[in-house]
C-alpha positions as CSV (number, residue, x, y, z in Angstrom):
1,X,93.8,242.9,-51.4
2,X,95.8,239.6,-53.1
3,X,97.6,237.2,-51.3
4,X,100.3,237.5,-48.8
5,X,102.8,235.7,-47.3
6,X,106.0,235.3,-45.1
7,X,108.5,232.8,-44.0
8,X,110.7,231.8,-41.2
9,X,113.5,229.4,-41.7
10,X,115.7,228.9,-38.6
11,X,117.9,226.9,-35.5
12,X,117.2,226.7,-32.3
13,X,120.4,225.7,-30.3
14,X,119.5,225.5,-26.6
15,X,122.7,226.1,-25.1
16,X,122.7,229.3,-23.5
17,X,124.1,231.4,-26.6
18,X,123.0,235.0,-27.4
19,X,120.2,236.0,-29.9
20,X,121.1,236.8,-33.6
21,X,118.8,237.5,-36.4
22,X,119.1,238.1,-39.4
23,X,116.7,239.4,-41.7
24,X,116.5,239.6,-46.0
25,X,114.2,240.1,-48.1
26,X,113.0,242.2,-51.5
27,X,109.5,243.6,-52.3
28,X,107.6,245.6,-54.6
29,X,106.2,248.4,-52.4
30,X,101.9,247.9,-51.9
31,X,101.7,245.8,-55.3
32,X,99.0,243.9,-54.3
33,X,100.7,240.5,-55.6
34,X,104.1,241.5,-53.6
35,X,105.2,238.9,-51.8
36,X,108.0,239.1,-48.8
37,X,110.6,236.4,-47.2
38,X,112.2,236.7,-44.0
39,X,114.8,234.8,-42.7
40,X,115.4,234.5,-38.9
41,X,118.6,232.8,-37.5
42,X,118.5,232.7,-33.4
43,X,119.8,230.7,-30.5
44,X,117.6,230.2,-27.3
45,X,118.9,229.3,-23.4
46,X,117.7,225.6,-22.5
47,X,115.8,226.9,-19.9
48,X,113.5,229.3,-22.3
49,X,113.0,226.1,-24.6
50,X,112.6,223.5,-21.5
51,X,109.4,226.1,-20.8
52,X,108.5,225.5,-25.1
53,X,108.4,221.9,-24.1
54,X,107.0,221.3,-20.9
55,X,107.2,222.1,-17.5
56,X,110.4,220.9,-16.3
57,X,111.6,219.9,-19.4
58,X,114.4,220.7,-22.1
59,X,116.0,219.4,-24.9
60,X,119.7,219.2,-24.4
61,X,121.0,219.5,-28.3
62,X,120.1,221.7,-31.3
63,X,116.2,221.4,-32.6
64,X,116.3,222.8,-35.9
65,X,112.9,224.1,-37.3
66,X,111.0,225.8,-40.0
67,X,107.7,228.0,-39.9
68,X,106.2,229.5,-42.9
69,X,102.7,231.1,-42.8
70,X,100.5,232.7,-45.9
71,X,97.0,234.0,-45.9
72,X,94.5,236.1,-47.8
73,X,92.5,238.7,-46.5
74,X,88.7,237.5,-45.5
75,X,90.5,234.1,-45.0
76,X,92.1,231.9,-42.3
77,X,96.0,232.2,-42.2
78,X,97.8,228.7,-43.1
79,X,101.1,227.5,-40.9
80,X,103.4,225.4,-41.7
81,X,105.9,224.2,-38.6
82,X,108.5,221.6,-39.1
83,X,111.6,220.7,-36.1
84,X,113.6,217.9,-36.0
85,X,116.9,217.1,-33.7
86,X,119.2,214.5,-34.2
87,X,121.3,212.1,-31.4
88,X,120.6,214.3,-28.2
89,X,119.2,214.4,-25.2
90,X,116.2,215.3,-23.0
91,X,115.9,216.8,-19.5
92,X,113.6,216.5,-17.1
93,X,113.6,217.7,-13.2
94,X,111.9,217.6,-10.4
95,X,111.4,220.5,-7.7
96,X,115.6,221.6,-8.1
97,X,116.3,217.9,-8.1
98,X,119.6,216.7,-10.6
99,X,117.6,216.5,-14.3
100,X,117.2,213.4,-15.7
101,X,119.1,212.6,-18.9
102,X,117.0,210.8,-21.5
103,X,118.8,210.0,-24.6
104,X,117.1,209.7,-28.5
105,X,118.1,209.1,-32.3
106,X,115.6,211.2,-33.8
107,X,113.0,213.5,-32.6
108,X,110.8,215.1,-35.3
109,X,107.6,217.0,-35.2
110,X,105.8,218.1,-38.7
111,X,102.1,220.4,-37.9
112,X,99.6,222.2,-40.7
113,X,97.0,224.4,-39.5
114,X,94.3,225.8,-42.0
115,X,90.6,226.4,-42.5
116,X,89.8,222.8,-42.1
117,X,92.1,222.0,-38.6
118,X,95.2,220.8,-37.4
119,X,97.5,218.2,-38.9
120,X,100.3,217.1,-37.1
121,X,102.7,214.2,-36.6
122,X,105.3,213.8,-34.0
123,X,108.2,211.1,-33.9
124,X,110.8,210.1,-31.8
125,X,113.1,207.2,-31.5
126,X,115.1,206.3,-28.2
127,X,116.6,203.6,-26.4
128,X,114.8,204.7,-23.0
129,X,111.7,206.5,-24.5
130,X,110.9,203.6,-27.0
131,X,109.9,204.3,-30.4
132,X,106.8,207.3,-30.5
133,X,104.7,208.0,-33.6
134,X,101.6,210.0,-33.0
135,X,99.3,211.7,-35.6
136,X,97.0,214.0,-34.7
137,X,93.5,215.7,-36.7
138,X,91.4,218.7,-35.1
139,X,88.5,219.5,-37.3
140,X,86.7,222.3,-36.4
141,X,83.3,221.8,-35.4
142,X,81.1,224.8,-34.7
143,X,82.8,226.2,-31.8
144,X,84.3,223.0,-30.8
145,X,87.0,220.9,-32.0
146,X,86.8,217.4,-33.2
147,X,90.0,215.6,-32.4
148,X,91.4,212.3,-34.5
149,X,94.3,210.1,-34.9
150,X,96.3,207.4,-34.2
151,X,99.1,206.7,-31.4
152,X,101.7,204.1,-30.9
153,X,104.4,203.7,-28.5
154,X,106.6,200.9,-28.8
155,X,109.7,199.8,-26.0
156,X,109.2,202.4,-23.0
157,X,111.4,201.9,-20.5
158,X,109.9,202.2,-16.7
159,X,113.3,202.1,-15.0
160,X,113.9,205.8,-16.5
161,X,112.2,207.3,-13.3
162,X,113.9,205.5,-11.2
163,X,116.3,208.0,-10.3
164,X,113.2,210.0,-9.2
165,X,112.0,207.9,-6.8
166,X,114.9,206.6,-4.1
167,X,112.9,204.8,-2.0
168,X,112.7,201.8,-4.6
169,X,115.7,199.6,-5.1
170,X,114.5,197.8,-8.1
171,X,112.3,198.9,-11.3
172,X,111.5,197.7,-14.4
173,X,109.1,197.0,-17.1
174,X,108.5,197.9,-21.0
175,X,105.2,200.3,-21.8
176,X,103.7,199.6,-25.4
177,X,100.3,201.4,-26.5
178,X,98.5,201.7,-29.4
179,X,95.4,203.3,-30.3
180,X,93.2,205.9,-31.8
181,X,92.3,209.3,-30.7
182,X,88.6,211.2,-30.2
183,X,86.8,213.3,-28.8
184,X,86.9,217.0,-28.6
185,X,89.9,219.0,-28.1
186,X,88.6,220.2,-24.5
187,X,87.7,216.6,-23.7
188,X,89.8,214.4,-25.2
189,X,89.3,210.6,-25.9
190,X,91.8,207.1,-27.0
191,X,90.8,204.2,-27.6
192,X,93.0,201.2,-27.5
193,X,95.8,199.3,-25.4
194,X,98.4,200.2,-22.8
195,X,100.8,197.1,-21.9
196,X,103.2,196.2,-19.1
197,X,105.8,193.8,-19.6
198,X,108.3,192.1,-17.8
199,X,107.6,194.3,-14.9
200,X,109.1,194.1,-11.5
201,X,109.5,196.4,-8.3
202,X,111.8,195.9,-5.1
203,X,111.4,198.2,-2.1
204,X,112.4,197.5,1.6
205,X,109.4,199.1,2.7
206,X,107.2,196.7,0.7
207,X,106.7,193.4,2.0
208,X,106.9,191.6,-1.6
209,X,109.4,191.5,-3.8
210,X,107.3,191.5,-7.0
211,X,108.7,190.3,-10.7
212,X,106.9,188.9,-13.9
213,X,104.8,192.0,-13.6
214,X,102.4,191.9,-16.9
215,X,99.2,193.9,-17.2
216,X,96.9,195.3,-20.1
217,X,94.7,197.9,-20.4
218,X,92.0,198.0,-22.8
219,X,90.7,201.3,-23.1
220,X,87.8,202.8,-24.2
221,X,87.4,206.5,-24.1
222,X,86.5,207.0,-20.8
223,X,86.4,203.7,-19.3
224,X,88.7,200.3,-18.6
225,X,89.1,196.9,-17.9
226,X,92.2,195.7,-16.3
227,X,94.0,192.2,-16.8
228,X,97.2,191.2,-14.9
229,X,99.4,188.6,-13.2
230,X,102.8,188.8,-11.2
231,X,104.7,186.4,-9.3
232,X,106.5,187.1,-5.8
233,X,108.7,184.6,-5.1
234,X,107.6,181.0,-6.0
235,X,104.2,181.9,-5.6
236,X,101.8,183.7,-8.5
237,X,99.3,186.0,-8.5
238,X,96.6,187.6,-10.9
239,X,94.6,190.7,-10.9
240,X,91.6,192.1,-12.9
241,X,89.4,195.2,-12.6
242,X,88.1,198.1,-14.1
243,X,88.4,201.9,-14.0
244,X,85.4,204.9,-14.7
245,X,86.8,208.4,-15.1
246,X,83.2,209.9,-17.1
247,X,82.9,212.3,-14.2
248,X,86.2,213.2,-13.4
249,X,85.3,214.6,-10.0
250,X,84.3,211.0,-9.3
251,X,86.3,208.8,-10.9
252,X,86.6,204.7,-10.1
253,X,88.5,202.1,-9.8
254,X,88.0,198.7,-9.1
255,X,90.6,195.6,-8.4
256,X,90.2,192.3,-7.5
257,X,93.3,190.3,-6.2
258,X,94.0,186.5,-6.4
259,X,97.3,184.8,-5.4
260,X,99.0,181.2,-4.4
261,X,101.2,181.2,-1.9
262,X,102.7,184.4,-2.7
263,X,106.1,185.5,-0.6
264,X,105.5,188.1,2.1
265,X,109.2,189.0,4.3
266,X,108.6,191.7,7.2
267,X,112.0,192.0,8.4
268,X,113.1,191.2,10.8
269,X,109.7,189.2,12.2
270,X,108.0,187.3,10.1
271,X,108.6,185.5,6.5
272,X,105.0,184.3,5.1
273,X,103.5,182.3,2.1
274,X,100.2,184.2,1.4
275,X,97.3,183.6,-0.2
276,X,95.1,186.9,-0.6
277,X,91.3,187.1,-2.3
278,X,91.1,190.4,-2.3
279,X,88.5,193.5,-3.8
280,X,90.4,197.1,-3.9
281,X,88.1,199.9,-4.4
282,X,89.6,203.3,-4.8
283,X,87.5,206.6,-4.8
284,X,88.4,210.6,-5.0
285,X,90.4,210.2,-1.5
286,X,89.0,207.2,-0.2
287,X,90.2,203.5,-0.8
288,X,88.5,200.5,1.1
289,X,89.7,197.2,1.4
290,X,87.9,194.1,1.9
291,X,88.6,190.6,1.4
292,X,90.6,187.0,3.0
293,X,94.1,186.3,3.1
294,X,95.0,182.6,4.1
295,X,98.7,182.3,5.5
296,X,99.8,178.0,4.7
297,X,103.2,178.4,5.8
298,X,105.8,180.7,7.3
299,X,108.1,181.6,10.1
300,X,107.3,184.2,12.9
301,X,110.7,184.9,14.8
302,X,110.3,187.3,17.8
303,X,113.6,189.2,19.0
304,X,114.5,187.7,22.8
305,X,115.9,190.4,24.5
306,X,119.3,190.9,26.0
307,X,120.6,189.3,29.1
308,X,120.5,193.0,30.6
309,X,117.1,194.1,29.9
310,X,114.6,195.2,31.8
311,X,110.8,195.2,32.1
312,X,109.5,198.7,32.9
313,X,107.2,198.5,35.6
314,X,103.6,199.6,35.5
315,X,104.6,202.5,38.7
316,X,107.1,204.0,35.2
317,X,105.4,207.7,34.1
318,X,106.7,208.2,30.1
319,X,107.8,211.9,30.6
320,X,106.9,213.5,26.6
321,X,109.2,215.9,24.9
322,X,107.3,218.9,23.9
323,X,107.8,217.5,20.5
324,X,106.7,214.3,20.9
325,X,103.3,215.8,21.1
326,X,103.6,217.9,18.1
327,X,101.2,215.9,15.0
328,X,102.6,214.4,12.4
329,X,101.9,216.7,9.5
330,X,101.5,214.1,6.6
331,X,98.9,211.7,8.7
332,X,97.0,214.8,9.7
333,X,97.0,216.4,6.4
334,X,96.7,213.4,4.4
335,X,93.6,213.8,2.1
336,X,92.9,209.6,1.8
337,X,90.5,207.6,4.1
338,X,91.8,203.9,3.9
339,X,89.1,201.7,5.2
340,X,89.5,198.0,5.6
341,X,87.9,194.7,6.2
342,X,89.9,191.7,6.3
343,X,89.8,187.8,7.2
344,X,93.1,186.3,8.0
345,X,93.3,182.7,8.3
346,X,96.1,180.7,9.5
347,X,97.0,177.1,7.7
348,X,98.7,174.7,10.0
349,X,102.5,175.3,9.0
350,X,102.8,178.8,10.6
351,X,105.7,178.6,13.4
352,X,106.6,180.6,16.0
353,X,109.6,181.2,18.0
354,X,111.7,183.4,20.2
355,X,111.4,184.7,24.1
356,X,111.7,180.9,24.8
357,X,108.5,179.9,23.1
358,X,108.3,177.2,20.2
359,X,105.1,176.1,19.1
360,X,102.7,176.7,15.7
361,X,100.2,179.6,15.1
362,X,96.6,178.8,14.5
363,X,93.4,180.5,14.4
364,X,91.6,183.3,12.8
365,X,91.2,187.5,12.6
366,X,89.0,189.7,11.6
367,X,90.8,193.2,10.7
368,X,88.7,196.2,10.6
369,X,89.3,199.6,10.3
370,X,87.2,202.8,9.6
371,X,88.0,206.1,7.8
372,X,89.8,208.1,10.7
373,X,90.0,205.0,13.3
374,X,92.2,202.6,15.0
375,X,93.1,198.8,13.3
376,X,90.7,196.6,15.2
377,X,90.8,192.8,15.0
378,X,88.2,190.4,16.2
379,X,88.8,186.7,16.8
380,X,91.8,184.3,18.1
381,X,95.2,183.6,17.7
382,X,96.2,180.3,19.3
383,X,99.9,178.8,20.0
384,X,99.2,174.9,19.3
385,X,102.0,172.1,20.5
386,X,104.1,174.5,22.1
387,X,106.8,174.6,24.8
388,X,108.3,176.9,26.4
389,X,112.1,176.8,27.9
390,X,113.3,179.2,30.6
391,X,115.7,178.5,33.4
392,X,116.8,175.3,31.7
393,X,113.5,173.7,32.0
394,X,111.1,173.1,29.0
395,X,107.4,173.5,29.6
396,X,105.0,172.4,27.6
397,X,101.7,175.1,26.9
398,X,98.6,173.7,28.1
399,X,97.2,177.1,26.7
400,X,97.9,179.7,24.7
401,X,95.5,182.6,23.2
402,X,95.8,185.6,22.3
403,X,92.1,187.1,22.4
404,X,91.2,190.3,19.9
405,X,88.1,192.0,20.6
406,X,88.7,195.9,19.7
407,X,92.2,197.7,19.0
408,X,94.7,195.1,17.7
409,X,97.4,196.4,20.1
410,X,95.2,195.3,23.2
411,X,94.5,191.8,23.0
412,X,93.5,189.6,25.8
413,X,96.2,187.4,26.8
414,X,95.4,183.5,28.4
415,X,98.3,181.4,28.7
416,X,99.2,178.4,31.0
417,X,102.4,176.4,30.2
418,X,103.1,173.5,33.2
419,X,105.5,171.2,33.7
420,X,104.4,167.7,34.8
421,X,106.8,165.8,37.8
422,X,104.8,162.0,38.6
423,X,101.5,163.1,39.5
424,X,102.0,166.5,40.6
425,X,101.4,169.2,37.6
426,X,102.8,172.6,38.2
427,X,102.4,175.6,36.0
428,X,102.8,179.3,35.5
429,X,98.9,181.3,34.3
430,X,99.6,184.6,31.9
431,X,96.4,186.9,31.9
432,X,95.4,190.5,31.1
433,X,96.9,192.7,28.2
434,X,100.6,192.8,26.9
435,X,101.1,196.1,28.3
436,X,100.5,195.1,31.9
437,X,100.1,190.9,32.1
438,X,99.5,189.0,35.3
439,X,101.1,186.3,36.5
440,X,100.1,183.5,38.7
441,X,101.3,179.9,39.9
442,X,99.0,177.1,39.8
443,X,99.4,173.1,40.9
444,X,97.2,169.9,40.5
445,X,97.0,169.2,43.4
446,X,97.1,172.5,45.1
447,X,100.1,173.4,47.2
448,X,102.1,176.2,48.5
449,X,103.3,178.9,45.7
450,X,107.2,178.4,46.6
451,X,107.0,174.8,46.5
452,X,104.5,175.2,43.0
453,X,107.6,177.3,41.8
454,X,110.4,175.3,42.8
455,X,108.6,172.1,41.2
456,X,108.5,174.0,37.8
457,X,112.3,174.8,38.4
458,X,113.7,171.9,39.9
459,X,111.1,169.1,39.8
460,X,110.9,169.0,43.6
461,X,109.8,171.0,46.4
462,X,111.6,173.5,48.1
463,X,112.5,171.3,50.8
464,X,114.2,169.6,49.0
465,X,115.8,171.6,46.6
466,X,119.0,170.8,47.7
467,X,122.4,173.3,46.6
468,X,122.5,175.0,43.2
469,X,118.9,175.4,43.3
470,X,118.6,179.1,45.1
471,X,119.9,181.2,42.5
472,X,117.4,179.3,39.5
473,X,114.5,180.4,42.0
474,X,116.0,183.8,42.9
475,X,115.8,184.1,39.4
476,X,112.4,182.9,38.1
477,X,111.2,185.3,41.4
478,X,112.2,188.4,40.1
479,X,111.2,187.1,36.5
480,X,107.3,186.6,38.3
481,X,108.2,190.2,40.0
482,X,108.1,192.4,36.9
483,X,104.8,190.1,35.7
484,X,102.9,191.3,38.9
485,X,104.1,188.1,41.5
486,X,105.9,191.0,43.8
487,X,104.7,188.9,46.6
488,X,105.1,185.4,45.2
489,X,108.9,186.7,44.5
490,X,109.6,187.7,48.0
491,X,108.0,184.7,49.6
492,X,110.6,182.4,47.4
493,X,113.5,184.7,48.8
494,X,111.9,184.3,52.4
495,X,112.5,180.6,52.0
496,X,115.6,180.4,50.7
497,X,117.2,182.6,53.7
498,X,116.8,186.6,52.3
499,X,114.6,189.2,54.2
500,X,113.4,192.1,52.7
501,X,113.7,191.7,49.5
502,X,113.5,194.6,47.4
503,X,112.9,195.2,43.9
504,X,114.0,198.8,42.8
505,X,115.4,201.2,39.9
506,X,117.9,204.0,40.6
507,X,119.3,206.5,39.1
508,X,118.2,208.6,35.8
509,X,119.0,208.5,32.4
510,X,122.2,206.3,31.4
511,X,122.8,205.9,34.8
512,X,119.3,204.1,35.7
513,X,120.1,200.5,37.7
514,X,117.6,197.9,38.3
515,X,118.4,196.9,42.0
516,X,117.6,193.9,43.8
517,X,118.6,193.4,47.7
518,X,117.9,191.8,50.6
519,X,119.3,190.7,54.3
520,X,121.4,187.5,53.9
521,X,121.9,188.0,57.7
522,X,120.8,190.0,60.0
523,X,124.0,192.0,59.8
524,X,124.7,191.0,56.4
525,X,123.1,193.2,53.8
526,X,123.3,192.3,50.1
527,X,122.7,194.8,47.1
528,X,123.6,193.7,43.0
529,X,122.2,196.6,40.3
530,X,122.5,196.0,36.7
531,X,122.3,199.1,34.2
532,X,119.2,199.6,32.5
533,X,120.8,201.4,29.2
534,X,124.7,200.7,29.9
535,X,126.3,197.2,30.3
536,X,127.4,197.9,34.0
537,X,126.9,195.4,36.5
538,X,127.2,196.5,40.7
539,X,127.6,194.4,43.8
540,X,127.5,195.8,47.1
541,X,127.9,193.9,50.4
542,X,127.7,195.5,53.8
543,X,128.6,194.1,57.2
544,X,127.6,195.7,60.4
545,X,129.8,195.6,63.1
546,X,127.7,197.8,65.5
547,X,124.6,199.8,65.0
548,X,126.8,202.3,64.2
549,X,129.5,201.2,62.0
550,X,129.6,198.9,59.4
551,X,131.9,198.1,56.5
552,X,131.3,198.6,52.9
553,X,132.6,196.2,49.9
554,X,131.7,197.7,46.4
555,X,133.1,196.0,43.6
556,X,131.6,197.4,39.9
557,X,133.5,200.0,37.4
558,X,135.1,200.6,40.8
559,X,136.5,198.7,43.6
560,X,136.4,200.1,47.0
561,X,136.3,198.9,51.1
562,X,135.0,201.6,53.1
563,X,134.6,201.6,57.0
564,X,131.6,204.1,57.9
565,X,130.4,205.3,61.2
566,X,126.6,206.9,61.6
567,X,125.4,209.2,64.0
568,X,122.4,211.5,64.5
569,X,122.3,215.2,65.3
């Protein structure tokens, strides 16, 4: 039988329209050299083309194309596909998200298939996409197929994806590649460069702030070797590596990471100049850490609390909510075991404020953690030439050391800050864990705890306290209460004049009160409550005038006298 042949000329125009054809052509009936045309003209929706494309992806404006396709019988068929598009646009979505709109000049794709392989060429020229040229051989090889060809990508904008990611504030950068294809068509190969340039990336999760982003990869087939710096803030940084992907169910990848006094902010805490040596190593769900990072300088501010607020005490039960206890789905589904092992070194320009205290951070830790466990840290944090001002006194801390030695939420706590009158030094000792500290008075020489208290307040002993000094030392009392000095708190009330004093919450929910009361008298009863979630402040005074009636003053969000008489049944 001779030759045959047939060809298709038509338009694709993705907008929804309905399918026309149209068909022409003239023969010869079976003459062996007969040869027939068709024409085909016909519109396609944007979905059934976005599907042509990619997966969740669709051109916008008409692609115009040709195919024409002859063979012989007893030989391969030969194709011929040509499309091009002028000034339109690309979409892309993700999961029913709002598609992305990618504009382009040109877009033009040219393929031959015959006996001997695949020839193609693609272009494409756009102001977010860059400029694309790639040209592609597949030789046929036995039952394989041996891929060749070149690629180069020129002026790809990162920020496109932006959109797609709204947990970043700020992203940029320009991709350029160029290279060479290989390989086989079922594992394909390039050789060559990828570059980033003029990257940068602002999140408010992240702690930096990174800009000057520039890194290159020079790739070879399955393997490559990673070059990059970045800067974050004043501070610069590099980073080098390499990455394996042979075996593709265990690929590799390797960093190491070197910076100067890089720029670390965790609002609203701490702001930090870092200085980090560390390796990466990242596995098939698995990524370990390891490494030092040596803080020079920075500014840890803690958050004092308000005037109102209240310590819960250790006798407090945390009732759950059902939910509460329900796991959180991505931690416990979350296919990565992050493993770390970390030395973090403090310079001697680290300051710390806030809750009274003033003073500079020092000291070491060791941060570990293991696939499926706790942060643990092991070693010493230490508050060096610090003071400490409560109750309008300044103290200066003797001591201050936070002690790690397993979970980094449960350090051990030793800290004494005294105050020094003449020869008599009086101070305040901190022990235990955060959660549930101890407090305790100390004196050189010893004395009595009101008088070791009333020194630290006053400068004096009780005795001789004189006016104006009672409420300081109610205060500081109740203070020492909630840290454990329940007794120490009452015996200072016992000698400035109040029996019984109690320490108490009331009430539930937004109506919870701390309460603190006490006999001024032995007829004169004395009760002030503050509110533990609302701004409400309570003072109640009662006078009994027999053991049976007594009068009532309340004066709060409402002001009452009330004259009550008692009687049992």
């Amino acid at each position: 039988m001779g030759r045959r042949a047939f060809g298709v000329d038509g338009s694709t125009t993705l907008l929804g329209l309905p399918r026309r054809a149209l068909v022409h052509g003239r023969g010869c009936g079976a003459h062996s050299a007969c040869r027939r045309r068709v024409g085909v003209v016909t519109r396609l929706s944007a979905r059934v083309a976005g599907i042509l494309v990619a997966p969740r992806c669709a051109f916008e404006r008409p692609v115009r194309g040709r195919l024409a396709s002859s063979w012989e019988e007893g030989s391969a068929p030969e194709v011929l596909f040509q499309a091009h598009s002028q000034g339109g646009e690309l979409l892309l979505s993700q999961d029913g998200e709002a598609a992305l709109e990618l504009g382009y000049q040109t877009f033009g794709v040219q393929a031959r298939l015959d006996a001997e392989g695949l020839v193609s060429r693609l272009n494409l020229e756009s102001d977010a996409l860059g400029r694309a040229e790639v040209a592609l051989r597949a030789e046929p090889d036995g039952e394989r197929y041996r891929l060749g060809g070149d690629v180069s990508l020129d002026g790809l904008q990162v920020a496109i994806v932006r959109p797609l990611l709204p947990d970043i504030q700020r992203l940029e950068g320009v991709i350029d590649a160029n290279g060479r294809l290989g390989g086989t068509l079922d594992e394909p190969r390039f050789t060559g460069e990828i570059r980033l340039q003029d990257g940068a990336v602002a999140a408010p999760e992240l702690p930096m702030q990174l800009d000057g982003i520039a890194v290159a990869a020079q790739i070879d087939g399955t393997r490559a070797e990673l070059e990059g710096q970045f800067r974050s803030g004043r501070g610069e940084g590099r980073l080098s590596g390499n990455a394996d992907w042979a075996d593709l169910a265990d690929w590799r990848v390797n960093v190491e990471l070197q910076g100067e006094r890089l720029e670390a902010v965790y609002q609203p805490i701490a702001s930090l100049e870092v200085s980090p040596d560390l390796a990466v190593a990242i596995r098939p769900r698995a990524v370990r850490v390891t490494g030092r990072v040596n803080v020079p300088r920075g500014n840890v501010t803690l958050q004092d609390l308000p005037s109102q607020a209240v310590p819960v005490s250790r006798d407090v039960v945390i009732v759950r909510r059902p939910e509460d206890d329900e796991p959180d789905t991505d931690e416990v589904d979350s296919p990565w075991r992050i493993t770390a092992d970390i030395q973090v070194v403090l310079g001697r320009n680290v300051q710390l404020s806030g809750f009274g205290v003033r003073g500079r951070l020092a000291g070491s830790l060791r941060l570990r953690q293991e696939a499926d466990g706790v942060p643990e840290g092991f070693g010493e944090i230490r508050v060096e030439d610090g003071r400490y001002e409560a109750y309008g006194q300044r103290l200066t801390i003797r001591e201050g050391r936070l002690i790690f030695a397993g979970p980094v939420t449960e350090p051990e706590l030793s800290i004494e800050a005294v105050r020094v009158v003449e020869t008599v030094t009086a101070g305040i000792r901190v022990a235990g864990q955060p959660e549930d500290p101890r407090a305790e008075l100390f004196s050189e020489p010893a004395m009595p705890q009101e008088d070791i208290l009333s020194y630290i307040i006053r400068g004096r002993p009780l005795a001789e306290a004189g006016p104006g000094g009672g409420a300081a030392l109610t205060q500081a009392a109740l203070a020492l209460g909630a840290l454990g000095g329940q007794e120490l708190a009452g015996g200072v009330a016992e000698q400035l004049g109040v029996e019984d004093l109690a320490l108490d919450v009331e009430g539930e929910g937004d109506e919870a009160q701390f309460l603190v009361s006490g006999y001024l008298a032995p007829n004169l009863f004395l009760r002030y409550g503050v509110g533990v979630f609302e701004p409400v402040q309570q003072l109640t005074i009662r006078y009994h005038l027999s053991p049976r009636v007594y009068v009532e003053a309340l004066r709060g969000v409402e002001n009452a006298l009330d004259l009550f008489f008692t009687r049992e049944f």
